[in-house]
MIBAMI-313505 format. One line per 10 residues: number of its first residue (from 1); their letters; for each residue x, y, z of C-alpha. Coordinates in Angstrom, 3 decimals, m for minus. Example, Ala and Ser with C-alpha at 12.3 -4.5 7.8 and 13.67 -1.06 7.14 Angstrom:
1 = AS = 12.300 m4.500 7.800  13.670 m1.060 7.140 .
% end
This chain:
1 = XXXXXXXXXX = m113.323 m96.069 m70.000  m114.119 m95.588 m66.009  m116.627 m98.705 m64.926  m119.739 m97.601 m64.563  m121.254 m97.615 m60.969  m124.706 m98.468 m60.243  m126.643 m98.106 m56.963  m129.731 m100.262 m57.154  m132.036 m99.603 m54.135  m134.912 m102.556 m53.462 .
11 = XXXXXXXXXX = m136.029 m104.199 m50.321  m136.253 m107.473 m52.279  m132.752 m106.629 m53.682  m131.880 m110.772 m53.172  m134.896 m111.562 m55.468  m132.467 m109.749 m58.249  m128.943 m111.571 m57.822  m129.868 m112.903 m61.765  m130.742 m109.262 m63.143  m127.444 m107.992 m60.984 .
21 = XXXXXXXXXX = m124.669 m110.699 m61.649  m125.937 m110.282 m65.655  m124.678 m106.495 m65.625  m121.853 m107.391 m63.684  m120.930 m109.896 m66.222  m121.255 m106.711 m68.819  m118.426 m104.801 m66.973  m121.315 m102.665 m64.893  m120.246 m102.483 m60.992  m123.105 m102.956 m58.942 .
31 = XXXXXXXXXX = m123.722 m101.929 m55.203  m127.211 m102.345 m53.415  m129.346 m100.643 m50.452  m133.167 m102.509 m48.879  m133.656 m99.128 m47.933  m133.594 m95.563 m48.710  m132.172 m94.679 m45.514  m128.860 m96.661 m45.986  m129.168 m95.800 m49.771  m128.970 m91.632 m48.967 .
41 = XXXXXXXXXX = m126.024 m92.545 m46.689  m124.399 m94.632 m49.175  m124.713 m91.367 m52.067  m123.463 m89.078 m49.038  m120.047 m91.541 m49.312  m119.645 m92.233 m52.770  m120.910 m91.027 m56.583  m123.001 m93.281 m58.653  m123.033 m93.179 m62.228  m126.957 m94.169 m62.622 .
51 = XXXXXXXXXX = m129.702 m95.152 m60.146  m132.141 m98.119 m59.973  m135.325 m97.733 m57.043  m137.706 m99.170 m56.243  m141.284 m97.292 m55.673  m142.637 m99.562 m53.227  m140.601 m99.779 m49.984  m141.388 m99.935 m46.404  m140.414 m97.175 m44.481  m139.213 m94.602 m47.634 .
61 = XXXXXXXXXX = m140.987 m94.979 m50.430  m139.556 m94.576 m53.475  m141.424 m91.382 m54.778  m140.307 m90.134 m50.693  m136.638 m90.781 m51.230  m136.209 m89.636 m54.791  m136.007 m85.274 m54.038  m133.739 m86.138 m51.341  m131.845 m88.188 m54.201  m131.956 m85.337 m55.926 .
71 = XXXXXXXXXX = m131.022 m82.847 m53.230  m127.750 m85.051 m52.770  m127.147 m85.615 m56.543  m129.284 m83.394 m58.871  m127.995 m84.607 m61.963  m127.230 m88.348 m61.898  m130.215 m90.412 m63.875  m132.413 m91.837 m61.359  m134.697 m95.028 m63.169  m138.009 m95.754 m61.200 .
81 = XXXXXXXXXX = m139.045 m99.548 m60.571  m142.178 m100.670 m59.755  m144.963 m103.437 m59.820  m147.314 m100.578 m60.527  m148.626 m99.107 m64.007  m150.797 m96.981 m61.963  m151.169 m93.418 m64.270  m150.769 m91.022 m61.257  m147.834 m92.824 m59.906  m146.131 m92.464 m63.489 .
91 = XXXXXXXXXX = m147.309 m88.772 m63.199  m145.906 m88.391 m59.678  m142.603 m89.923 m60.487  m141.923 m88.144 m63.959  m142.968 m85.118 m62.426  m139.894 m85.173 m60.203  m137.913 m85.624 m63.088  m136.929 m89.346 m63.092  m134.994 m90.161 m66.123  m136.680 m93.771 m66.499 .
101 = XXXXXXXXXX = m139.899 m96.201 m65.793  m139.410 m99.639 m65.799  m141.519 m101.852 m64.483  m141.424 m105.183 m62.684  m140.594 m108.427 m63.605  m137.295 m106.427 m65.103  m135.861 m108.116 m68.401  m132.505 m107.836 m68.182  m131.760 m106.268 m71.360  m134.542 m103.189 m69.993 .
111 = XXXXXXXXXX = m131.938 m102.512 m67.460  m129.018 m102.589 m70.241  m130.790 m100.175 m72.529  m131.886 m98.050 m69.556  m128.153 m97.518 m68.802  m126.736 m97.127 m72.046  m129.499 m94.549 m72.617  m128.683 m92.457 m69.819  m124.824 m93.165 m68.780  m123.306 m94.328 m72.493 .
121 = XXXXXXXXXX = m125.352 m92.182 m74.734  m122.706 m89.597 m75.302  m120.150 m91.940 m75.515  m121.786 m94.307 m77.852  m123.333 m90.935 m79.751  m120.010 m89.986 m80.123  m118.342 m93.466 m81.107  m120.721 m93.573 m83.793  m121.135 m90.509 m85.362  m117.535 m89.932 m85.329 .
131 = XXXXXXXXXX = m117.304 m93.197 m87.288  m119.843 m92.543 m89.537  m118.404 m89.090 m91.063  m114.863 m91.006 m91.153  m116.463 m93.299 m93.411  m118.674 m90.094 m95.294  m115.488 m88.135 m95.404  m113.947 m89.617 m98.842  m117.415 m89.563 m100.419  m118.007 m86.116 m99.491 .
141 = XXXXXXXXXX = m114.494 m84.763 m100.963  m114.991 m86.959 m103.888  m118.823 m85.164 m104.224  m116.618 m81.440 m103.504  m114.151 m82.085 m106.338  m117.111 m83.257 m108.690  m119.847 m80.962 m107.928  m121.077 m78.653 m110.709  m124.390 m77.023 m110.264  m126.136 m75.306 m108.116 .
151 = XXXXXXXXXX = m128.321 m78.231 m106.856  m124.991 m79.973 m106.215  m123.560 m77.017 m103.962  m126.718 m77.379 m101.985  m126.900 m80.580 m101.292  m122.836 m80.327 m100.592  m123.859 m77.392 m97.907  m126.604 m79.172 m96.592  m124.777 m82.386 m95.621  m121.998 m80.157 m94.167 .
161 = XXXXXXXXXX = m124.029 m78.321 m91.606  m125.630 m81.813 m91.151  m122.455 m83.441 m90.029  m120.952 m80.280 m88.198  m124.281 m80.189 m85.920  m123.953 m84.087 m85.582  m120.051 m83.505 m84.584  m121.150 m80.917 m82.665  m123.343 m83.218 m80.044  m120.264 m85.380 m79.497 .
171 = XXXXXXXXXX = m118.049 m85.260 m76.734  m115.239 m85.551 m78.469  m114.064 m82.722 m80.894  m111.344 m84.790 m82.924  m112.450 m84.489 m85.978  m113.984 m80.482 m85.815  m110.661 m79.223 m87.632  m111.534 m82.108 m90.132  m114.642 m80.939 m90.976  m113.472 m77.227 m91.020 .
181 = XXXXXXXXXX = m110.709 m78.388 m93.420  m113.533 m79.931 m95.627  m115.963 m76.729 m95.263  m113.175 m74.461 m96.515  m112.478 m76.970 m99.332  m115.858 m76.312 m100.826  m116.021 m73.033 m100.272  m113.113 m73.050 m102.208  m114.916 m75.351 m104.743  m117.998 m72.759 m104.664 .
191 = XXXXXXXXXX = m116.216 m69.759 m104.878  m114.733 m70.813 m108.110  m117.901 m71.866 m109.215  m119.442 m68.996 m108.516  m117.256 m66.505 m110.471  m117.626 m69.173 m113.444  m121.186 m68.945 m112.847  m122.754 m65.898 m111.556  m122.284 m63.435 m114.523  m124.562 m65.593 m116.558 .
201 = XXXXXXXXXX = m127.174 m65.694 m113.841  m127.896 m61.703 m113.376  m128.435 m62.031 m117.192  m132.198 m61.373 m118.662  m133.376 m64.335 m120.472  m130.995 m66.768 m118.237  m131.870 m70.526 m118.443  m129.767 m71.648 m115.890  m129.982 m69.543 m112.855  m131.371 m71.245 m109.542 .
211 = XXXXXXXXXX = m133.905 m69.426 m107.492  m132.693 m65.748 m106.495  m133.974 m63.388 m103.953  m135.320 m61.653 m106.318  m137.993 m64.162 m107.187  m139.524 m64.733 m103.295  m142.510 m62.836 m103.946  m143.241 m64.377 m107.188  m142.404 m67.969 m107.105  m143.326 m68.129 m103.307 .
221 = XXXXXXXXXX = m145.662 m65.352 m101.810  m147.949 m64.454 m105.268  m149.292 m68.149 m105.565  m150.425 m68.173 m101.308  m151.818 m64.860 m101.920  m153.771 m65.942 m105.296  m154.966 m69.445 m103.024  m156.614 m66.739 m101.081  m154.236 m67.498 m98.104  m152.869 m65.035 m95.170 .
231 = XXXXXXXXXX = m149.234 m64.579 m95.353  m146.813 m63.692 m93.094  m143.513 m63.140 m94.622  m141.037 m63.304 m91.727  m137.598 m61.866 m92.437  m134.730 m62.796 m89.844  m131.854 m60.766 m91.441  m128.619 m62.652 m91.515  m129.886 m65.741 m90.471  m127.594 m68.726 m91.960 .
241 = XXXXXXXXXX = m129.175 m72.459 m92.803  m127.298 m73.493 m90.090  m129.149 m71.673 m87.820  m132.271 m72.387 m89.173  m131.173 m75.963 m88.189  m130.873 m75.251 m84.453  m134.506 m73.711 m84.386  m135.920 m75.836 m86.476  m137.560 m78.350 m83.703  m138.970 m75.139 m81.590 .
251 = XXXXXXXXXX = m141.078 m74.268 m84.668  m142.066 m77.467 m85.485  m144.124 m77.678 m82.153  m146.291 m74.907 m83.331  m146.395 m75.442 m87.539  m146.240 m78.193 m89.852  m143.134 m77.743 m92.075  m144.031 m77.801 m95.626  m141.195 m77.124 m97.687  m137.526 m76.435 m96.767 .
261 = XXXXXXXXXX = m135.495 m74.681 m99.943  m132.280 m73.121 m100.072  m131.830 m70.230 m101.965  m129.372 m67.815 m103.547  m128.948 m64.211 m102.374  m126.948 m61.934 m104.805  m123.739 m59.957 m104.327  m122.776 m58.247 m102.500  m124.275 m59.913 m100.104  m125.471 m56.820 m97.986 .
271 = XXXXXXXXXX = m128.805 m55.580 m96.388  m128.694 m52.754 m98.533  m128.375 m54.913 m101.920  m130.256 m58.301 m101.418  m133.134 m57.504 m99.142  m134.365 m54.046 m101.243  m133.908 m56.914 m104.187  m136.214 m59.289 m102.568  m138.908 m56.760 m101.772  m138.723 m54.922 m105.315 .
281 = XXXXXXXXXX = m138.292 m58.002 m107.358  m135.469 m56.298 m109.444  m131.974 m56.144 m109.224  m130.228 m53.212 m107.262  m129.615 m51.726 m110.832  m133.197 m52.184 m112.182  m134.106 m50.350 m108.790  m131.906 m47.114 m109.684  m133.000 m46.713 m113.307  m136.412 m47.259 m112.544 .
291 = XXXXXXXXXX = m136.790 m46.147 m109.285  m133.792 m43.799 m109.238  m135.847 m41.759 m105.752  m135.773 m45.019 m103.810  m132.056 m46.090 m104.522  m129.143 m44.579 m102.117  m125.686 m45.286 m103.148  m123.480 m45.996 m100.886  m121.587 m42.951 m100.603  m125.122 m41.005 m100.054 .
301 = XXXXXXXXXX = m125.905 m40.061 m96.332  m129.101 m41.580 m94.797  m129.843 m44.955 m94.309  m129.585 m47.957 m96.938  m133.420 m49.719 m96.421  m135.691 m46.510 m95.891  m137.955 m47.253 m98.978  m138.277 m51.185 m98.451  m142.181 m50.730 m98.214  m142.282 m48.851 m100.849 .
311 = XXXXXXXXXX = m140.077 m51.054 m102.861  m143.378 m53.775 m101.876  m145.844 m51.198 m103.693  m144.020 m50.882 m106.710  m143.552 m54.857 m107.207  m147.491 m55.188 m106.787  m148.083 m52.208 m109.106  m145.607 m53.379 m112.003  m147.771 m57.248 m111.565  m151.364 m55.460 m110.941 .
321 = XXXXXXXXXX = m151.810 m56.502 m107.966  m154.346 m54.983 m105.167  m152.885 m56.877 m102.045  m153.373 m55.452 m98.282  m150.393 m55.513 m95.778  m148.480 m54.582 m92.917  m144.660 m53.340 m93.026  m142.937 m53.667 m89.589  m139.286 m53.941 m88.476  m138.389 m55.166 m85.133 .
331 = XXXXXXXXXX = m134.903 m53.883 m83.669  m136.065 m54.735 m79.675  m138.662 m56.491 m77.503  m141.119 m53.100 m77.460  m141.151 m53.449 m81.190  m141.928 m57.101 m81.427  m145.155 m56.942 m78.445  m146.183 m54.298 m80.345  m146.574 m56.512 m83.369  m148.111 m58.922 m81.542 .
341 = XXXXXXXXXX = m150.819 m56.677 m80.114  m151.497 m55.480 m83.390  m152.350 m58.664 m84.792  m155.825 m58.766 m84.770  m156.138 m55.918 m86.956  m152.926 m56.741 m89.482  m154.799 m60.606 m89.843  m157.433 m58.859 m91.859  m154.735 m58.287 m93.974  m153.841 m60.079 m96.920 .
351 = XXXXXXXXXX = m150.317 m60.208 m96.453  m147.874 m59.490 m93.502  m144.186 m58.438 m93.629  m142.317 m58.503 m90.043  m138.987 m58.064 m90.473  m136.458 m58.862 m87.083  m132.832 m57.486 m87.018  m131.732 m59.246 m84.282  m129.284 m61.950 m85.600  m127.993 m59.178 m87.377 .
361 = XXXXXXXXXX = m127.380 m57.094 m84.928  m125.261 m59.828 m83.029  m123.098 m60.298 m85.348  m122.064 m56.441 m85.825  m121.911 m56.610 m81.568  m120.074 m59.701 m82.218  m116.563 m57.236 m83.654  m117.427 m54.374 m81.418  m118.044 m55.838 m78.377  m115.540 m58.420 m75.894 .
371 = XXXXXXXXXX = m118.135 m60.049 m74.399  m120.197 m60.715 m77.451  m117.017 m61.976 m79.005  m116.644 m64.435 m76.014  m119.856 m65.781 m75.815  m120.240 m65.842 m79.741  m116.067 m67.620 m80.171  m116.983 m69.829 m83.061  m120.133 m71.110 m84.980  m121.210 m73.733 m82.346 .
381 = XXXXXXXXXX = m121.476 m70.647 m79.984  m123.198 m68.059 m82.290  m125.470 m70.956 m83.375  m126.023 m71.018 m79.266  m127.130 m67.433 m78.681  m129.126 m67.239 m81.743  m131.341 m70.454 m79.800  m131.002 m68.738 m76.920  m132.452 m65.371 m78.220  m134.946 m66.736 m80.335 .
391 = XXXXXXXXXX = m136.800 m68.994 m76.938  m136.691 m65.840 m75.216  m138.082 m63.783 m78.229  m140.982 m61.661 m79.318  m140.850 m63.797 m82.502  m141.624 m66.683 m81.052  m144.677 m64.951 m79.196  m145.630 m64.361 m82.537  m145.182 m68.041 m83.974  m147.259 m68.822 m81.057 .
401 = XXXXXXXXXX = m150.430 m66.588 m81.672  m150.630 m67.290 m85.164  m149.937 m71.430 m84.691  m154.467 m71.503 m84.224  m154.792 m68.924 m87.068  m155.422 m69.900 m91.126  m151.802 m68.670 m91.896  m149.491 m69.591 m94.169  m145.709 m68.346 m92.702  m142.500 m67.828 m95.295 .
411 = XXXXXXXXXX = m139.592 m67.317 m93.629  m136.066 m66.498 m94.925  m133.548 m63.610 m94.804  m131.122 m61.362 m96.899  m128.375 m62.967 m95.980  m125.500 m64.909 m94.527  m122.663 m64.521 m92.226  m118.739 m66.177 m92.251  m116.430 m65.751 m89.487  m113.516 m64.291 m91.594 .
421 = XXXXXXXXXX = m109.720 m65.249 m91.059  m107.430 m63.998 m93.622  m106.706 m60.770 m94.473  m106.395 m59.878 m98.631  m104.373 m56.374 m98.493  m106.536 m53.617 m100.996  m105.823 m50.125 m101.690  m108.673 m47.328 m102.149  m109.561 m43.766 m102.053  m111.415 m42.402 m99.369 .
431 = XXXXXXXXXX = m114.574 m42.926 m101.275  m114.407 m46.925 m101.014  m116.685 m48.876 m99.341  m115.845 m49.578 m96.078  m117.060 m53.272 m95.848  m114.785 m55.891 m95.275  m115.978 m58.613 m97.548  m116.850 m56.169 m100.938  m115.175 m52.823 m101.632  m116.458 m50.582 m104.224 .
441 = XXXXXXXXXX = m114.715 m47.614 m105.718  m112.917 m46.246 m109.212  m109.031 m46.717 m108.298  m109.335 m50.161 m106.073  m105.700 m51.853 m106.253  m105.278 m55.577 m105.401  m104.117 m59.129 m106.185  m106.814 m60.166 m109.151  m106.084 m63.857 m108.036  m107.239 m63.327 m104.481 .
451 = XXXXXXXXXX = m110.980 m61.381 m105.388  m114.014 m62.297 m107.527  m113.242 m59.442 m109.506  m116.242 m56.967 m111.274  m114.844 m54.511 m113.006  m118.512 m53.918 m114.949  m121.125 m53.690 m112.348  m124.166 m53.475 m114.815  m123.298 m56.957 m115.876  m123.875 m58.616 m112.075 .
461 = XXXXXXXXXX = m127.253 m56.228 m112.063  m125.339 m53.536 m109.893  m125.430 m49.922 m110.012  m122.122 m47.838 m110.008  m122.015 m44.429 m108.753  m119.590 m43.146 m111.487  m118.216 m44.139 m114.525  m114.985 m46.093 m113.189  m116.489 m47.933 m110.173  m115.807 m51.593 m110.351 .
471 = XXXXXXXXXX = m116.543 m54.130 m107.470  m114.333 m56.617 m106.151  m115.608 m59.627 m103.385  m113.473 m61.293 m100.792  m113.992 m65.418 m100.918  m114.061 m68.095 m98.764  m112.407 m66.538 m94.753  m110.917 m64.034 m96.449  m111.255 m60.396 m95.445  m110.231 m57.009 m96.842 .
481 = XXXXXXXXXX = m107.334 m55.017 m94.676  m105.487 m51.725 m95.898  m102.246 m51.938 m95.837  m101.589 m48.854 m93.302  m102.952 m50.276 m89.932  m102.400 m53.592 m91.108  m101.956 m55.225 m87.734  m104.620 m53.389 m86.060  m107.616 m54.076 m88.684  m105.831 m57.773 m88.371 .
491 = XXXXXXXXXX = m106.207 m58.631 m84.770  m109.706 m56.200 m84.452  m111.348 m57.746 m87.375  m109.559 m61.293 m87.531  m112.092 m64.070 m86.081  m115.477 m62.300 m86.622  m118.935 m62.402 m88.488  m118.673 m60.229 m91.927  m121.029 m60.537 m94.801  m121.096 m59.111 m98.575 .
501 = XXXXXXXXXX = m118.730 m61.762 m99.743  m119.027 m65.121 m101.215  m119.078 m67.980 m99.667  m121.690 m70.629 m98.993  m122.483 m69.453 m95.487  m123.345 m65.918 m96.912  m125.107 m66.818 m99.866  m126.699 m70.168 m100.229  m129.625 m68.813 m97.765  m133.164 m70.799 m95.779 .
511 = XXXXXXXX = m136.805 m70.189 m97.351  m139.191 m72.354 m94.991  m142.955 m72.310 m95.936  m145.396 m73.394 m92.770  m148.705 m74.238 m92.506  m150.255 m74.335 m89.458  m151.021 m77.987 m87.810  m154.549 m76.999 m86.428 .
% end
């Protein structure tokens, strides 16, 4: 490790030969400046690693010389030392971003902390947390190998996004193929688990399924609505928990976090399939026998999700319900002010259902566009623009006029996304599906070993549009290729977002309840 350089600048500098010769002894390299005029021309010679100075001066003062610090050498920490606790001079000082306030008599170990907070903190962030998941790593393969339920996937899913978004502040990215190593273990783990599992959970009277889509508006919007409390049921389609992760301090400025579940989205997970599940409160098959005028199959023109609002009325008709809402969808910024300036009138409402397309529409730019694909590269990245979007967005205008209102807000999505790396070869007719991570059709050919593997739709809850369709999933990274044009769909489609698949990045999904916190 380079020795760290300090630059302490103090017209009593000799009164600090103690506080100096006890970082020297701690491997710190010291130089010193009475002045701020010899100080500026000692940072026009030389880089310093971290700054000490002194407010009170003759000549310069310290607030005088610290923008022309800053003008020289924007980004190195600058820590502000001074006999005064006067408020406005704390103001003054943090207002031209200082990184530090110490003030006089100095204990040495101030100093120490003061450094290591602002010179070693990625170093010893990274020491340590690179440490710590060595140590984690046996106990979390042990927990892979071992898990069973669905609780146990989870909490397996939950302390892998922990650890990658721990990695992921390190400087050091050693152990990132590690922990993609261990993530495709257990989505090897829960991909067997689910085709042990999932059959059993579409079933009627089943006593062992976990909470599915299909139950949101019961088990989490009915009971708000029956507290006589405002809703707003925020939808961010294909929004991962990962994700939800990275956002997670913005909203907690504005609302008080009340509970954080993961939940299960059914297969395929697709817009078309999960989301007209959530909204109905039936299964894609219940919806066509029962609502056979608001189900399109797949090979049907028109869009997929034209009847979601009407999909709403019929779950509040079949449970007698009288309940007031809105219906939006959001696909750009006019869409989401306009929201917004219609919310005095929808927050007479008893419930509110804004649904935002954005993260979904990234990831579909993601495969057709270069430069998406190069700012979005891996999940760090697309966990990046998905920040970046959301500070910038009408949705958080929103969270921010409703953070004074009597609101409860549920937020979750349809579901996931994986970035997909192997190719499964399939053969189809020219009716097949053309998604990469499900196919549907009545003469599919493929390796049964290498699909989750329906070959009776009505027993997942799924509709078939003739008598020999049968589904088949892709799992963990893999994706589905024909085998004429192999190496083009290979290099176009290898390295991007798909969903309909299963994995736990597609199907283990957020549902965050808020309550304001005024």
């Amino acid at each position: 490790m380079n020795q760290v350089k300090i630059l302490w600048i103090d017209d009593e500098i000799d009164l600090l030969r103690v506080q100096i010769l006890f970082l020297e002894a701690k491997g710190y390299h010291t130089d010193t400046a009475n002045n701020g005029e010899d100080a500026l021309e000692m940072l026009q010679a030389q880089k310093f690693d971290i700054i000490f100075l002194d407010e009170h001066m003759p000549g310069l003062t310290g607030l005088e010389v610290l923008p022309r610090i800053k003008v020289i050498t924007p980004t190195t920490p600058v820590v502000m030392v001074t006999k005064s606790e006067a408020e406005d001079i704390m103001d003054e000082a943090i207002g031209s971003k200082i990184s530090d306030y110490l003030i006089k008599p100095v204990n040495p170990n101030q100093l120490l902390l003061s450094i290591k907070k602002h010179v070693d903190l990625n170093r010893i962030i990274t020491e340590k947390t690179t440490s710590k998941y060595q140590s984690e790593f046996t106990k979390l393969a042990m927990q892979i190998n071992e898990t069973s339920t669905y609780e146990d996937w989870t909490d397996v899913y939950k302390k892998l996004i922990y650890w990658e978004l721990e990695l992921e502040r390190t400087s050091d990215n050693t152990m990132d193929e590690v922990l993609l190593m261990q993530k495709d273990e257990a989505n090897l783990g829960f991909s067997k688990f689910i085709k042990r599992n999932y059959k059993s959970w579409m079933e009627e009277d089943s006593q062992t399924r976990p909470f599915l889509i299909q139950d949101v508006f019961k088990r989490r919007i009915f009971p708000h609505l029956d507290n006589d409390e405002n809703v707003f049921l925020i939808i961010i389609d294909n929004f991962r928990f990962d994700q939800w992760k990275v956002l997670q301090p913005l909203f907690s400025e504005h609302f008080i976090l009340e509970k954080e579940e993961i939940i299960s989205t059914i297969l395929p997970t697709a817009t078309q399939y999960a989301r007209n599940s959530m909204f109905s409160g039936l299964t894609p098959l219940q919806i066509s026998e029962m609502y056979p005028h608001l189900w399109s199959y797949e090979e049907e023109e028109g869009g997929k999700n034209e009847f979601e609002k009407q999909l709403v009325e019929t779950l509040f008709k079949r449970y007698r319900r009288d309940v007031s809402f809105s219906f939006n969808k959001v696909f750009n910024d006019y869409h989401g002010k306009k929201v917004i300036s219609n919310l005095k009138t929808n927050l007479r409402k008893q419930l509110n259902i804004v649904i935002y397309n954005f993260v979904d529409m990234l990831s579909h730019a993601r495969t057709d566009m270069q430069m998406i694909r190069e700012l979005a590269k891996d999940d760090a990245a697309y966990r990046s623009l998905t920040k970046t979007w959301f500070e910038h967005s009408s949705l958080l205008g929103l969270i921010k006029e409703l953070r004074n209102k009597d609101v409860k807000i549920v937020i979750t999505t349809d579901h996931g996304t994986i970035k997909v790396q192997n190719p499964v070869k399939v053969v189809g007719d020219k009716n097949t599906t053309t998604n990469l991570r499900y196919k549907q059709g009545k003469s599919l050919k493929y390796k049964r070993k290498e699909v989750f593997e329906i070959t009776k739709p009505q027993e997942i809850g799924l509709p078939k549009s003739n008598l020999s369709s049968s589904f088949i999933f892709s799992m963990n990274r893999d994706f589905f290729v024909y085998p004429n044009n192999y190496n083009y769909y290979l290099n176009y489609y290898k390295d991007t977002f798909q969903h309909g698949g299963v994995s736990m990045e597609e199907m283990l999904i957020p549902l965050l309840t808020f309550k304001p916190k005024y």
